[in-house]
C-alpha positions as CSV (number, residue, x, y, z in Angstrom):
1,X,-7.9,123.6,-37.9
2,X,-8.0,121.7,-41.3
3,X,-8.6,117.9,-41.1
4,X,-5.1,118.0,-43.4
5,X,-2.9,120.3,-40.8
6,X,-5.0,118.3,-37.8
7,X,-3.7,114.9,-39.3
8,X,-0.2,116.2,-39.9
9,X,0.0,117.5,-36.0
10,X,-1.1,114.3,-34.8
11,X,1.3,112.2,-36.9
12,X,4.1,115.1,-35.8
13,X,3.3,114.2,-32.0
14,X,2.4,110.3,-32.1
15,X,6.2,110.3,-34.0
16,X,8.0,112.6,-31.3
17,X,6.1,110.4,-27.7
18,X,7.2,107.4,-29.5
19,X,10.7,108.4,-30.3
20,X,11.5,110.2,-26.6
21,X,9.7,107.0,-25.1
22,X,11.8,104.6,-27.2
23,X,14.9,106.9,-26.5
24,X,14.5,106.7,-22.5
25,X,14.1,102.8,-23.3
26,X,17.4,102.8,-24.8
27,X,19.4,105.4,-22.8
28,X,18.3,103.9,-19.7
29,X,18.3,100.2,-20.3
30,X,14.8,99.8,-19.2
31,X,13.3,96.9,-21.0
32,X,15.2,93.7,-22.6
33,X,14.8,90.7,-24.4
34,X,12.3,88.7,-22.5
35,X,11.0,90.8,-19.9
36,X,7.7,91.0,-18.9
37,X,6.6,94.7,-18.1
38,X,3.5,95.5,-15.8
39,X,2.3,98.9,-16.9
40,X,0.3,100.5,-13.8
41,X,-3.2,101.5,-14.9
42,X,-4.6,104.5,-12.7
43,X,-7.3,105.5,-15.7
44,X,-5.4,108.7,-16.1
45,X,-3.7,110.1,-19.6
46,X,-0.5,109.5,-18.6
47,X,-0.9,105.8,-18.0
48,X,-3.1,105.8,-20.6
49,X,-0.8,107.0,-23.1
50,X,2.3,105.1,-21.5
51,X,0.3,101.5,-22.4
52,X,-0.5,103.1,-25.8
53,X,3.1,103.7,-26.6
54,X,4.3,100.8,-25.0
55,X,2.3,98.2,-27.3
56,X,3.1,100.4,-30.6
57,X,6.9,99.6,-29.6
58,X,6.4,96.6,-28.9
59,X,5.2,96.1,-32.2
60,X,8.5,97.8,-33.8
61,X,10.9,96.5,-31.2
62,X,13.7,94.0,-32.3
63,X,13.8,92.4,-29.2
64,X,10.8,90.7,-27.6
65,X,8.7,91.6,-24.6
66,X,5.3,90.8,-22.8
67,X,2.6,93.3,-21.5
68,X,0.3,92.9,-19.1
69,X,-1.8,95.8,-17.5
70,X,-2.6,95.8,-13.5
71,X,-5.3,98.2,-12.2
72,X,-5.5,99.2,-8.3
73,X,-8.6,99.7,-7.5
74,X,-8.9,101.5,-4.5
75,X,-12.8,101.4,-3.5
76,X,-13.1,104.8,-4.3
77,X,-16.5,105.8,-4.2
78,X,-18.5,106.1,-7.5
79,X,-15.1,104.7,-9.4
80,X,-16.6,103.1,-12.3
81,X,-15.5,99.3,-12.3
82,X,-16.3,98.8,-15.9
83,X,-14.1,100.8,-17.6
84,X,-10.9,99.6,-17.5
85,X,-11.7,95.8,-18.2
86,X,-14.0,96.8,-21.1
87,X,-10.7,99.2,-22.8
88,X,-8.6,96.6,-21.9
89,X,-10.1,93.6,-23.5
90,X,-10.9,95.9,-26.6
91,X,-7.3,96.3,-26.9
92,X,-6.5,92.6,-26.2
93,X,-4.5,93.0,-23.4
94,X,-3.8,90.6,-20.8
95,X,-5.2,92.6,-17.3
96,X,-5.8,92.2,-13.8
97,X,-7.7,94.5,-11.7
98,X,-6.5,94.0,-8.0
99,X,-9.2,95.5,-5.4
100,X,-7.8,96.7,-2.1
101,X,-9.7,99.4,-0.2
102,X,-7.1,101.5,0.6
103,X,-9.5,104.5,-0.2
104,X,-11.2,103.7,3.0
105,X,-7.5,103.6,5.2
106,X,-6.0,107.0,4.2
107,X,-9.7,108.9,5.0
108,X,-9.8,107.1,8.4
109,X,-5.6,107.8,9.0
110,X,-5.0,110.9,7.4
111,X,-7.2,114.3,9.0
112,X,-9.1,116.1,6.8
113,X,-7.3,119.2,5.1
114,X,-4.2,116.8,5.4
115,X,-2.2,116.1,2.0
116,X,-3.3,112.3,1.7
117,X,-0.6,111.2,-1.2
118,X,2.3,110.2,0.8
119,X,0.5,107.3,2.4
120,X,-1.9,106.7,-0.4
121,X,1.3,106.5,-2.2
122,X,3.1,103.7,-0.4
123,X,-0.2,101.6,0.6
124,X,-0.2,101.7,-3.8
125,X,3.7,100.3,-3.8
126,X,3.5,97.6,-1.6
127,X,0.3,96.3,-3.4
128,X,1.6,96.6,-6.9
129,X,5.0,95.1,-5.4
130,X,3.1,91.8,-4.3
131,X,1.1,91.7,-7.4
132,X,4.4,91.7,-9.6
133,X,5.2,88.9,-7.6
134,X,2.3,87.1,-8.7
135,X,2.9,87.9,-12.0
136,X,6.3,87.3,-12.4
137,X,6.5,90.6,-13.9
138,X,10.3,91.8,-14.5
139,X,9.8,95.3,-14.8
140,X,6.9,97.8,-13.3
141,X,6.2,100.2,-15.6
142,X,5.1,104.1,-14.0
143,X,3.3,106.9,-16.0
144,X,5.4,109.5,-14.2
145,X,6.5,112.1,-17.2
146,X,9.2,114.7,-17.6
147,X,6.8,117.4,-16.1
148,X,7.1,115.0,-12.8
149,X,11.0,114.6,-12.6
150,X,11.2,118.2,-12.6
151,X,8.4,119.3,-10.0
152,X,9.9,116.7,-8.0
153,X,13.2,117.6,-8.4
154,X,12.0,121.5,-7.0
155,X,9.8,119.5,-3.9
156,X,13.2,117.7,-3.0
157,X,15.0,121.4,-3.2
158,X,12.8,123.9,-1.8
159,X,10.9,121.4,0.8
160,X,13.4,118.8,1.7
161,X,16.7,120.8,1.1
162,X,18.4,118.0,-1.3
163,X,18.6,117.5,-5.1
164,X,17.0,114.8,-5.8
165,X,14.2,113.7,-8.3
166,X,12.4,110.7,-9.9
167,X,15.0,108.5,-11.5
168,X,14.0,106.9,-14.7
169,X,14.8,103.6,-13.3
170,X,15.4,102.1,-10.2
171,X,14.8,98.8,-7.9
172,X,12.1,99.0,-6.0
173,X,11.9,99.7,-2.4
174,X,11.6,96.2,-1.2
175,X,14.9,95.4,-3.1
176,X,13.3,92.8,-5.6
177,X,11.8,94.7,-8.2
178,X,13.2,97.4,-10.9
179,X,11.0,100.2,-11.5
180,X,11.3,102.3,-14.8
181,X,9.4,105.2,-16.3
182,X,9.8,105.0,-20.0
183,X,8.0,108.5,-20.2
184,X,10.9,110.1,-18.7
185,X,11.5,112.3,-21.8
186,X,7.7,113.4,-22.7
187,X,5.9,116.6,-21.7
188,X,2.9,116.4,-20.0
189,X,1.6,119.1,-22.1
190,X,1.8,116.7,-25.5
191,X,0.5,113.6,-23.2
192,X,-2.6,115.3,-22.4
193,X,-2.8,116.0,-26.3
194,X,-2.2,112.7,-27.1
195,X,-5.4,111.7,-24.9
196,X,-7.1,113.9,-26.2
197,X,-7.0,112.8,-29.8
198,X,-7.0,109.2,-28.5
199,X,-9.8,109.9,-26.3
200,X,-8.9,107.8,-23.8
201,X,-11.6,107.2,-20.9
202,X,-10.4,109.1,-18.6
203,X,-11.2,108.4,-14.6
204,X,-10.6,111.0,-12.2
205,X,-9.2,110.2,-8.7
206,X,-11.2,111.5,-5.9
207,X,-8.0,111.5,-3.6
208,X,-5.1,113.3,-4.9
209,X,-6.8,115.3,-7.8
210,X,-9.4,116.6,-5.6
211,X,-6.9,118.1,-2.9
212,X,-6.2,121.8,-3.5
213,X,-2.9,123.9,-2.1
214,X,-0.4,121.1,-3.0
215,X,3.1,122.1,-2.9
216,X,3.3,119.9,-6.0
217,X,0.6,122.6,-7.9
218,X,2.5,125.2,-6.5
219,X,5.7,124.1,-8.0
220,X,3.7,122.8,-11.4
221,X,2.3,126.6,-11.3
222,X,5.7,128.2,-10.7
223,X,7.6,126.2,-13.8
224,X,4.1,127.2,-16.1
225,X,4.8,131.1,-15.0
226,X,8.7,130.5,-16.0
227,X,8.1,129.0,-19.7
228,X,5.6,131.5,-20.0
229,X,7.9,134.3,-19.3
230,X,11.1,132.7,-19.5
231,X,10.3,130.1,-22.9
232,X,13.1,127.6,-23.1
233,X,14.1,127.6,-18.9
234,X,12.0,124.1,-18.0
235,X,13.7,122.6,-20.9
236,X,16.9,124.0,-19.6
237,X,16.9,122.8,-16.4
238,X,15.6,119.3,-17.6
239,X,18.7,119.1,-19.7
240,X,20.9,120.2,-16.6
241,X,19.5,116.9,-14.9
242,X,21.5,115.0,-17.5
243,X,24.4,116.6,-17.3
244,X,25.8,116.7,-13.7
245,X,29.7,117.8,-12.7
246,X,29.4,116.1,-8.7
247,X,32.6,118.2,-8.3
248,X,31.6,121.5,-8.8
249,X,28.8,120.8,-5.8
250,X,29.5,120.3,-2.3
251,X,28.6,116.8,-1.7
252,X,31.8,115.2,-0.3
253,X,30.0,111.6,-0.3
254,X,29.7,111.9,-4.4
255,X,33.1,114.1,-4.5
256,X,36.7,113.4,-2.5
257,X,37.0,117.1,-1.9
258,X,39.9,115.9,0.9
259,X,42.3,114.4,-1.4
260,X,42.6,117.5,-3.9
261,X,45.8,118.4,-4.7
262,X,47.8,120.0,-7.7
263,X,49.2,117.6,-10.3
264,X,50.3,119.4,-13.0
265,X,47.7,118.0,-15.2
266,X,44.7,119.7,-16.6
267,X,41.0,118.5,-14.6
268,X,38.3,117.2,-17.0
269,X,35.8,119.1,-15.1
270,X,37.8,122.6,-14.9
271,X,37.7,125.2,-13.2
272,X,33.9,127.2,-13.2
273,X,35.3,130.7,-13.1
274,X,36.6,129.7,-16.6
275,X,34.1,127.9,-18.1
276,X,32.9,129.2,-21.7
277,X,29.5,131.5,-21.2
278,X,26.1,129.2,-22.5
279,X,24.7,132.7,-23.7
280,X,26.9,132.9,-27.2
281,X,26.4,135.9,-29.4
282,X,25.1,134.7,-32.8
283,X,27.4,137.1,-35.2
284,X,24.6,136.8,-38.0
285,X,21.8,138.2,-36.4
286,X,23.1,139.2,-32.6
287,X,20.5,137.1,-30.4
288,X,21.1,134.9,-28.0
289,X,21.6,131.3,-28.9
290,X,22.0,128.6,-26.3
291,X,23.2,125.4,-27.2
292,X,22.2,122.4,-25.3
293,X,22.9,119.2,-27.4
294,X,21.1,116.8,-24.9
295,X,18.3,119.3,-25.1
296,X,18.2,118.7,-28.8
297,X,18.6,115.5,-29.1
298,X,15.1,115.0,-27.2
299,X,13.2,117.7,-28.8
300,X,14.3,117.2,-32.3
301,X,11.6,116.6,-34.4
């Protein structure tokens, strides 16, 4: 590629992470006046890039906010200490790298061939929840990306039998924190660009990223066969996750199905046998067009 149309991609992409990032920001309330944000560091691209973009906004932001970095480091073996504290103080960002072997507990708990994340998982939350503590941090920042609410969202459905995802903010499980994920918007596909180009310095974890057969992988292979034969259906069903009618579902805690009754009166949410048909013949050129403003709104560029 040409150093002109390589420029002009970047820019293209650096503008689009920072406007979906700044977008889940705003839709979702995540970060006000005064709050201080602990962005978890794992030394992968996606929290890599979600420090990156945070500090740019910070810079264009009218309101103001504070930053401060926290690393877990696990005692995984051959993680390289230096890293993260040399990155961090090139940047000139406040850090603090909190060493608890938790590496060492889920080999000794969890029986080899076992999936390890679950409890790797929550021995990381109740750290990181005591450290915001110290810190006085307001909001805990996660790297968890669009790609992540949706395989998610398939884990809860095919494993668990429940729709249910990764909400873009939440308090935390202890009750005192609120947990947000300003990359709620962004593609993993265009993170991993990002670090690329950025050339972040990338560590791999020895746990999770080494363990093969994950019903996550299986789901993250299934949605890369769809857009590959399907293009457009991830983004789809994304957008369906923003737009939710609890009444046309069968979950009588979120709908009072008991109390229906005629009154005369048209329903906001209708009737689904005569809702319009998303597939709408284009009379100019007689493809399909499907219109999904939510959709558009985030992929606009």
């Amino acid at each position: 590629m040409k150093p002109e149309k390589l420029a002009y991609e970047r820019n293209k992409l650096h503008k689009r992470l920072l406007r979906q990032t700044g977008q889940a920001i705003a839709d979702f309330s995540m970060i006000g006046a005064g709050d201080r944000v602990m962005v978890c560091l794992s030394g992968g691209k996606d929290s890599y890039g979600l420090l990156d973009l945070l500090l740019t906004l910070r810079e264009r932001a009218p309101i103001d906010f504070e930053i401060i970095a926290v690393n877990l480091d696990q005692k995984q073996p051959g993680f390289p200490e230096h890293v993260l504290p040399a990155y961090l103080r090139q940047l000139n960002v406040p850090f603090r790298i909190e060493e608890q072997d938790t590496y060492a507990i889920v080999k000794r708990v969890i029986p080899e061939g076992r999936t390890m994340c679950s409890l790797c998982s929550r021995l990381r939350r109740g750290i990181l929840y005591r450290v915001a503590d110290e810190l006085g941090a307001t909001r805990i920042a996660l790297g968890h990306h669009r790609d992540d609410i949706l395989e998610t969202f398939f884990l809860n459905m095919f494993f668990g039998g429940k729709l249910k995802s990764m909400p873009p903010k939440l308090v935390s499980d202890d009750g005192r924190h609120v947990v947000i994920r300003p990359l709620a918007y962004v593609k993993e596909a265009d993170l991993a660009a990002y670090a690329d180009w950025r050339e972040f310095p990338i560590i791999p974890c020895t746990l999770c990223g080494s363990q093969a057969n994950l019903k996550r992988q299986e789901v993250k292979l299934l949605m890369r066969e769809w857009e590959k034969r399907f293009p457009g259906r991830v983004e789809n069903i994304f957008s369906s996750l923003t737009r939710v009618t609890p009444s046309h579902l069968l979950d009588r805690a979120l709908h009072d199905f008991a109390s229906i009754e005629p009154t005369g009166q048209p329903e906001p949410d209708g009737d689904v046998g005569f809702d319009p048909d998303p597939l709408v013949e284009a009379p100019s050129s007689g493809q399909t067009v499907i219109e999904f403003p939510a959709l558009r709104r985030i992929e606009q560029d």
